[in-house]
N, C-alpha and C positions, 0 to 999 in steps of 0.2 A: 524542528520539523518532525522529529518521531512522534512525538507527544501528540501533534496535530494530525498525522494520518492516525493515531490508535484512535483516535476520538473519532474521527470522522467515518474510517473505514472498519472499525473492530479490532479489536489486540491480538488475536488468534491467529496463528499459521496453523492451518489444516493439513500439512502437506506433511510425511511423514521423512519423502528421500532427500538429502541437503540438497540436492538440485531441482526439484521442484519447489523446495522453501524460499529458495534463491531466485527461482523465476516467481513467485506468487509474493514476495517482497518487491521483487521490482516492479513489476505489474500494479501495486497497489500506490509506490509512489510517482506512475505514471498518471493514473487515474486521479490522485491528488492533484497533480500539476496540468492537469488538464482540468479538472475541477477547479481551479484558484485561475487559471487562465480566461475562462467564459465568466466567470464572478466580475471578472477585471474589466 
């Protein structure tokens, strides 16, 4: 599953504080799983 949100969503964390890394990692594999849900 990593491998498919870097592709789909960009390999970069922008976020510099570990708590924002952590929110803007989850975020992204929200967006994936909401993404592969409407595909479905």
């Amino acid at each position: 599953m990593n491998s498919a949100v870097k592709r789909s969503l960009g390999f970069a964390v922008r976020a510099r504080s570990w708590f924002r890394e952590f929110r803007e990692i989850a975020l992204m594999c929200v967006v994936y799983n909401i993404k592969r849900a409407v595909k479905q």
